[in-house]
C-alpha positions as CSV (number, residue, x, y, z in Angstrom):
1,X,-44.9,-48.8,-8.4
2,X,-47.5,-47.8,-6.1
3,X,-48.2,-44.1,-4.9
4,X,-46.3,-42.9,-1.4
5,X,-48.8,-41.7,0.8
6,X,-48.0,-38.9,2.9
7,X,-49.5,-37.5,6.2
8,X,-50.2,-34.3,4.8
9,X,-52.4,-36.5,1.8
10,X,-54.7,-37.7,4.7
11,X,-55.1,-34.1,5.8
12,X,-52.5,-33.1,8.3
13,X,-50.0,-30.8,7.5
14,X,-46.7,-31.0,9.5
15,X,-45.5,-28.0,7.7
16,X,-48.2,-26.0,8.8
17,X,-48.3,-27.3,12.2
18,X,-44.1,-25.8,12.3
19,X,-45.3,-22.3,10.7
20,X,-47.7,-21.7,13.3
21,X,-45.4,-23.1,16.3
22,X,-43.3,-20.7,15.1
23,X,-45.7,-17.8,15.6
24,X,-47.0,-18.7,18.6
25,X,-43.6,-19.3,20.4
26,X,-42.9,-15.4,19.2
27,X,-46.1,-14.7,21.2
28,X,-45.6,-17.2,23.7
29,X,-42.2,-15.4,24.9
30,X,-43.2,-12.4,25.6
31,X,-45.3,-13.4,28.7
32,X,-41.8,-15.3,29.7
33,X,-40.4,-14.4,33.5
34,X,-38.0,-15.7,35.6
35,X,-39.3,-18.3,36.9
36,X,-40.2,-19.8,33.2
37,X,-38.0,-22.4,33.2
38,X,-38.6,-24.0,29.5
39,X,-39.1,-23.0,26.0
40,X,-42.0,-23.5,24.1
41,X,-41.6,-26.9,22.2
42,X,-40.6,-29.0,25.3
43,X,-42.8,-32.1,25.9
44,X,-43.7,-30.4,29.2
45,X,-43.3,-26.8,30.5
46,X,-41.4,-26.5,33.4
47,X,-42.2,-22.9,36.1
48,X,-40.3,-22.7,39.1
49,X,-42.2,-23.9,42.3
50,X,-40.6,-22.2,44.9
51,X,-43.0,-19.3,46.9
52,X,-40.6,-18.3,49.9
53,X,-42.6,-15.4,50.3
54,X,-45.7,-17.9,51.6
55,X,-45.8,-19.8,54.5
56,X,-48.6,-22.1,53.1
57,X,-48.3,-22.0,49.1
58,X,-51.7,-23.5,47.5
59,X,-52.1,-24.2,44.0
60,X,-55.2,-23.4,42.1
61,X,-56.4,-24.9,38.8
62,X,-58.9,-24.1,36.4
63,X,-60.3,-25.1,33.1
64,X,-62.5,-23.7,30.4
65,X,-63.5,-22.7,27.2
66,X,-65.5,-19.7,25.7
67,X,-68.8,-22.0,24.0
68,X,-70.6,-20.9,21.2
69,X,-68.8,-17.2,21.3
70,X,-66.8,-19.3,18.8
71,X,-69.5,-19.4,16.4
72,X,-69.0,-15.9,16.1
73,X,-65.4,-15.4,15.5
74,X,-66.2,-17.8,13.2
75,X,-68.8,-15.5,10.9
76,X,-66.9,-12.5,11.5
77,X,-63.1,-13.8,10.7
78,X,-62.0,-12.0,14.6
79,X,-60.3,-14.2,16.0
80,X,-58.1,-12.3,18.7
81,X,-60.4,-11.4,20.6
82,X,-60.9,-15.2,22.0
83,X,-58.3,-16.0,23.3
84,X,-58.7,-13.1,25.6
85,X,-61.5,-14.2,26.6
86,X,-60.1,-17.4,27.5
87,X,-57.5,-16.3,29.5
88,X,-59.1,-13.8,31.5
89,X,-61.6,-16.1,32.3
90,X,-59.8,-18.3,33.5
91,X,-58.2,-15.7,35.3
92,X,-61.2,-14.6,37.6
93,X,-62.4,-18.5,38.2
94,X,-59.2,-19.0,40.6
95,X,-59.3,-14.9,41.1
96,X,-62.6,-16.1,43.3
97,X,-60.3,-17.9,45.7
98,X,-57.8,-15.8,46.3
99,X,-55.0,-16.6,43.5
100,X,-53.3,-15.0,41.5
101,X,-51.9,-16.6,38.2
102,X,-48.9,-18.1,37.4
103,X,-49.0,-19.8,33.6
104,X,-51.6,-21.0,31.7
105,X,-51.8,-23.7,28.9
106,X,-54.0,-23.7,25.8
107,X,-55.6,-26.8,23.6
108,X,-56.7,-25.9,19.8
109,X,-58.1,-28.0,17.4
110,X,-59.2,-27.7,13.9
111,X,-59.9,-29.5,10.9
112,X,-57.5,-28.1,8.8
113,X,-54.3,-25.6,10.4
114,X,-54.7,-22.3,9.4
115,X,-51.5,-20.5,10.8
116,X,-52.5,-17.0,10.8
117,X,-55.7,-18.2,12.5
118,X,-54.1,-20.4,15.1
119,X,-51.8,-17.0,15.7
120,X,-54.2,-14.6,15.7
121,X,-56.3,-16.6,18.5
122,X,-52.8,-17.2,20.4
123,X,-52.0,-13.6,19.9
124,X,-54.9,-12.8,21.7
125,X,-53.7,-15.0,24.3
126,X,-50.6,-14.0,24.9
127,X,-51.8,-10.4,25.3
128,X,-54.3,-11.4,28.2
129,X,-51.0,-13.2,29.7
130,X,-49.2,-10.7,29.9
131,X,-51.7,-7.8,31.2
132,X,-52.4,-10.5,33.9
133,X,-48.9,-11.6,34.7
134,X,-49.3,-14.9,33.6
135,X,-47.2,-17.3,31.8
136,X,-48.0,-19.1,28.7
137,X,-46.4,-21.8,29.2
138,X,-47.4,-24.1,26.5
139,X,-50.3,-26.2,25.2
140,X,-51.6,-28.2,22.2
141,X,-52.4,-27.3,18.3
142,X,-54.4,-30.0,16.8
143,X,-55.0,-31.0,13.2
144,X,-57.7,-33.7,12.7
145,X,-59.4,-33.9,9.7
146,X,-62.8,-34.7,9.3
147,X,-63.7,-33.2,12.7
148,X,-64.4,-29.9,12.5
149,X,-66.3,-28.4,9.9
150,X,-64.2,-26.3,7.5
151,X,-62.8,-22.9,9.6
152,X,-64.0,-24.0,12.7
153,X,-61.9,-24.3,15.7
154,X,-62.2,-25.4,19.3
155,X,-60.4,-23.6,21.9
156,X,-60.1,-24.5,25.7
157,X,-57.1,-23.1,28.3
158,X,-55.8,-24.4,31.5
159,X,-54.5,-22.2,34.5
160,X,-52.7,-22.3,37.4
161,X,-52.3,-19.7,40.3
162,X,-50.9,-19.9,44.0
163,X,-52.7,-18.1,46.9
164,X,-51.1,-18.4,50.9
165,X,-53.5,-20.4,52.8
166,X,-54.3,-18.0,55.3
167,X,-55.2,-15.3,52.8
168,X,-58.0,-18.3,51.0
169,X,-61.2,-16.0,50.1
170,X,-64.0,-18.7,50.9
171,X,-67.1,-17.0,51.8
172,X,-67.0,-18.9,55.7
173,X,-67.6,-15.2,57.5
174,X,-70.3,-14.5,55.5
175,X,-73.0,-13.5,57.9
176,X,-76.9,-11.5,57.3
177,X,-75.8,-8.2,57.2
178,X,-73.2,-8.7,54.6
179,X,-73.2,-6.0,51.4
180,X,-73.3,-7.5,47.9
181,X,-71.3,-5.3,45.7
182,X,-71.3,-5.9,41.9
183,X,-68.3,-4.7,39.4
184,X,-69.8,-4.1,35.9
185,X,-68.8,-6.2,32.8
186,X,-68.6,-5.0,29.5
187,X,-70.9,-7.8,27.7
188,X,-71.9,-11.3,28.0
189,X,-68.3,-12.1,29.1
190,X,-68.1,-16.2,28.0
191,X,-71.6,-17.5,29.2
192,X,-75.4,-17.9,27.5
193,X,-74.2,-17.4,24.1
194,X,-76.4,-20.1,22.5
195,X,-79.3,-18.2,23.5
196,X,-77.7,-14.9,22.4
197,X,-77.4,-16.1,18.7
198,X,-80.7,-17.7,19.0
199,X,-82.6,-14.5,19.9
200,X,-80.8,-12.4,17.2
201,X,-80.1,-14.5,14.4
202,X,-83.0,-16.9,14.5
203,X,-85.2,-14.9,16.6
204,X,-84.4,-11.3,15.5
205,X,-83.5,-12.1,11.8
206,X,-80.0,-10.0,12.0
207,X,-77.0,-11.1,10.8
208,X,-73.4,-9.9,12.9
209,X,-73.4,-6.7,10.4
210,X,-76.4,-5.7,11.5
211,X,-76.1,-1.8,13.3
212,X,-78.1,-1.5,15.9
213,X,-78.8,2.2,17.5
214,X,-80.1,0.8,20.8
215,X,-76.2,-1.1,21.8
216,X,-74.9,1.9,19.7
217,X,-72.9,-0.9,17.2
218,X,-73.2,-4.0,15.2
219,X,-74.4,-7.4,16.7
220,X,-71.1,-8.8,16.3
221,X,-69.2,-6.5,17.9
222,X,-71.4,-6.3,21.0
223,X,-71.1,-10.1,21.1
224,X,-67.5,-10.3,20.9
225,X,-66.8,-7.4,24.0
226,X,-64.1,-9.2,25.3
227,X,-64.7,-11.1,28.8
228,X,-62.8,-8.8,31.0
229,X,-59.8,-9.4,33.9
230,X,-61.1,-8.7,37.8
231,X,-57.4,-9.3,38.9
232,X,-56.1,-5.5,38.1
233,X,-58.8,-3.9,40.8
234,X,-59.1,-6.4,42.7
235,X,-55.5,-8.1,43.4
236,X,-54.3,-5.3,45.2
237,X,-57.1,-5.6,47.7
238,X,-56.8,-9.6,48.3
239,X,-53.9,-9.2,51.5
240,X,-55.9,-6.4,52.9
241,X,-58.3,-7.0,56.4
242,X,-60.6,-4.9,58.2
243,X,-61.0,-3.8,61.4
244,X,-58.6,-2.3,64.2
245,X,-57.2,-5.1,65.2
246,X,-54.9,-6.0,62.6
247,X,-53.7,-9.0,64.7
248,X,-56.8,-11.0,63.8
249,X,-57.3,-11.2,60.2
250,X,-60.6,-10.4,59.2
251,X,-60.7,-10.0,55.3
252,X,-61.8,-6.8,53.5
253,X,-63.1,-9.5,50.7
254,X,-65.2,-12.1,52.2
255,X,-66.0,-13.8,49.1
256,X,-65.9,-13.4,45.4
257,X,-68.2,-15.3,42.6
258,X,-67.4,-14.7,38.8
259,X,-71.1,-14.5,36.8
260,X,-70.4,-17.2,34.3
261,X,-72.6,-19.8,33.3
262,X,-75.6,-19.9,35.3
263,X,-75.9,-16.6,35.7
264,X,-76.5,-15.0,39.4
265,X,-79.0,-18.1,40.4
266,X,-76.8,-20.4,40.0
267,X,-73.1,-19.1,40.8
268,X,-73.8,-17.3,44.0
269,X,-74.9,-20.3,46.2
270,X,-71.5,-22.0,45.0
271,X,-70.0,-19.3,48.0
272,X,-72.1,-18.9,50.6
273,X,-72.4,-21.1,54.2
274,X,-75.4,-22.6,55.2
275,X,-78.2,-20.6,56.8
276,X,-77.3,-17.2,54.5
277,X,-78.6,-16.2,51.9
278,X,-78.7,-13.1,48.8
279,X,-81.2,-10.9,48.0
280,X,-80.2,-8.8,44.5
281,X,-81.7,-5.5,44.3
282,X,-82.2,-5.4,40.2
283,X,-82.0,-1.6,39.4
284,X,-79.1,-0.7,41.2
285,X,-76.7,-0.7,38.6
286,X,-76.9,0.0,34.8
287,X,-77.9,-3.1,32.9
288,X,-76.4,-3.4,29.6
289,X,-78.6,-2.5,26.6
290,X,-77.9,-6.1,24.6
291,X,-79.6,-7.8,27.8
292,X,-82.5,-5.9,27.9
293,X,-83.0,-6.1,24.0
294,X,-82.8,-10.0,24.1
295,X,-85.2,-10.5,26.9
296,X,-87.5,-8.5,24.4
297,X,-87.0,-10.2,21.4
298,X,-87.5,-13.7,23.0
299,X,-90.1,-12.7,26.1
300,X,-87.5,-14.2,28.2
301,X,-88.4,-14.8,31.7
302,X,-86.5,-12.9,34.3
303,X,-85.5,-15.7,36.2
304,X,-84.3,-17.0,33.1
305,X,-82.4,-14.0,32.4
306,X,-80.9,-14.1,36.2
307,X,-79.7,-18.0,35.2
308,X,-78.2,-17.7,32.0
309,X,-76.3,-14.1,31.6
310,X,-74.5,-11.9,34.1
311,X,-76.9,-9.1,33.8
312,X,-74.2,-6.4,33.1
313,X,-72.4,-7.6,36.9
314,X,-69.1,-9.6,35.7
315,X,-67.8,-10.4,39.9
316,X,-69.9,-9.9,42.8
317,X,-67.7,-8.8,46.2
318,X,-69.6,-9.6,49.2
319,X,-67.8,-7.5,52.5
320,X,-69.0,-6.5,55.8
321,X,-71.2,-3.3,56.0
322,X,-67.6,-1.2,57.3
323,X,-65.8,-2.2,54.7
324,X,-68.2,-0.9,51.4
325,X,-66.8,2.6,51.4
326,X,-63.4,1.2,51.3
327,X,-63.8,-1.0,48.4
328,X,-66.2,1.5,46.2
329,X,-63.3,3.9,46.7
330,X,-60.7,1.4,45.0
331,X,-63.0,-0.9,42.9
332,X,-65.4,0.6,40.1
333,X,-68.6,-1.1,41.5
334,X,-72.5,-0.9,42.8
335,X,-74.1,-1.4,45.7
336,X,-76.5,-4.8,44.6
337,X,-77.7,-6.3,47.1
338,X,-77.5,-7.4,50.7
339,X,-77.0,-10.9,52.8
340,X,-80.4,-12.2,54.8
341,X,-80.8,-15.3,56.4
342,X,-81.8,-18.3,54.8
343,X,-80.7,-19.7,51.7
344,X,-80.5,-19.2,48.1
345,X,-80.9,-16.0,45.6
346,X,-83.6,-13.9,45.5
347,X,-83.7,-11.2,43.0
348,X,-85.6,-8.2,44.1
């Protein structure tokens, strides 16, 4: 009689696929709220779509993924740091328009289902949900052999926020003048980490255990500073305006732009209106150690630099010249840079 074959004998494991559904719905239901209207497990996650508090409700979605930062989660076996990543990354891309979150979705794949792994990322995950106010409300654990190389993973989350329509931050009142504030981040957040492991592993010859005394720890852990969340300083200030006449609102925020990939070059023209443009003052706010250390070891170009990593500025603000003070009392930030006509960034 010939052999049954089983699904698990050509590599999938439903088992395993149950143990870790069962973790991550433990973590999954502790970023639950009222307006959660499904458990995790349903073919689709249902949230409440009522905003009676708005008069014009807008829903906005983002996707990502955290690249090659992977690789180093990966070397190191930390995997909850990640999903943090993810999250509050996706976080600050809708964060640039004005909206706050309401649930996010995840998709991981792997080769072969490691449950404690698949937790540990979604743990990470689920703590960034909840620090944000954010739902997760479900996603997608994948099991395809053959695919991945053995303990490799790929990870990519899916968000949704609201913002009122009147209160959309969109950059249309920029005008020369204009200050560019810049809120520190704590690393190279999600962005230009192919270049990163080039320059130190290949480059540098150091391995993730390698101490350094100039960033003060080891390679890996500088790598892995976890992207950080905008929305706790700068949430409270989105329904806020300026000036005296409160009747016409003019916005203490004119525009927002998260430094992902492309660096400043590339992500600051994404906001501003035609005939404006940025100048950057570089020097007027503590760059990291890591960045300066990797334009050494490769003799990287500083307009390189500028277009790949965020320089040690995670969100640039951009506000009218009477409403600076204001936001440098509230938000931890730097003075950066100023609008000028014409168009583009220019770093100074």
């Amino acid at each position: 009689m010939a052999r049954s074959i089983s699904y698990a004998d050509a590599g999938v494991s439903i088992d395993n696929a149950n143990r870790a559904v069962a973790k991550i719905r433990e973590y999954a239901r502790a970023t639950f709220n009222e307006r959660t209207l499904t458990e995790i497990g349903s073919f689709g996650g249902m949230f409440s779509g009522a905003f009676p508090d708005m008069s014009e409700p807008i829903l906005v979605a983002s996707a990502d993924g955290v690249g090659t930062k992977l690789k180093l989660a990966f070397e190191t076996g930390i995997h909850n740091t990640v999903g943090a990543d993810l999250v509050n990354h996706c976080v600050n891309d809708i964060l640039v328009q004005g909206a706050r979150p309401l649930f996010f979705l995840d998709y991981f794949a792997t080769g072969k289902l490691e449950p404690d792994v698949t937790a540990s990322v979604v743990e990470g995950m689920a703590r960034a949900c909840r620090e944000n106010g954010c739902v997760l409300l479900g996603g997608e654990t994948a099991e395809m052999p053959d695919f991945y190389p053995p303990g490799e993973y790929d990870l990519a989350g899916f968000i949704v926020g609201v913002v009122d329509k009147p209160k959309v931050v969109d950059g249309k009142s920029i005008v020369p003048g204009d200050v560019v504030l810049g809120i520190p981040s704590t690393g190279l957040q999600t962005n230009g980490y192919s270049l990163a492991r080039k320059l130190f592993f290949e480059v540098g010859g150091y391995t993730p255990d390698s101490y350094i005394e100039e960033l003060g720890t080891t390679v890996g852990e500088a790598l892995l500073a976890t992207h950080s969340s905008f929305l706790p300083q700068i949430g409270p200030l989105l329904d806020e305006v300026s000036g005296a006449d409160k009747s016409v609102r003019v916005p203490l925020i004119k525009a927002l732009v998260h430094i992902t990939g492309g660096g400043f070059l590339e992500n600051i023209p994404r906001i501003l209106p035609d005939g404006v443009s940025v100048e950057i003052n570089r020097g007027t706010w503590p760059e990291l150690p890591i960045f300066g250390m990797m334009q050494r070891l490769g003799n990287v170009s500083d307009h390189e630099m500028f277009r790949t990593f965020n320089m040690g500025i995670g969100m640039v603000l951009i506000c009218a010249r009477d409403s600076m003070e204001t936001l440098m009392d509230r938000v931890s930030c730097f003075e950066i840079g100023q609008v000028a006509q014409g168009s583009g960034v220019s770093i100074v």
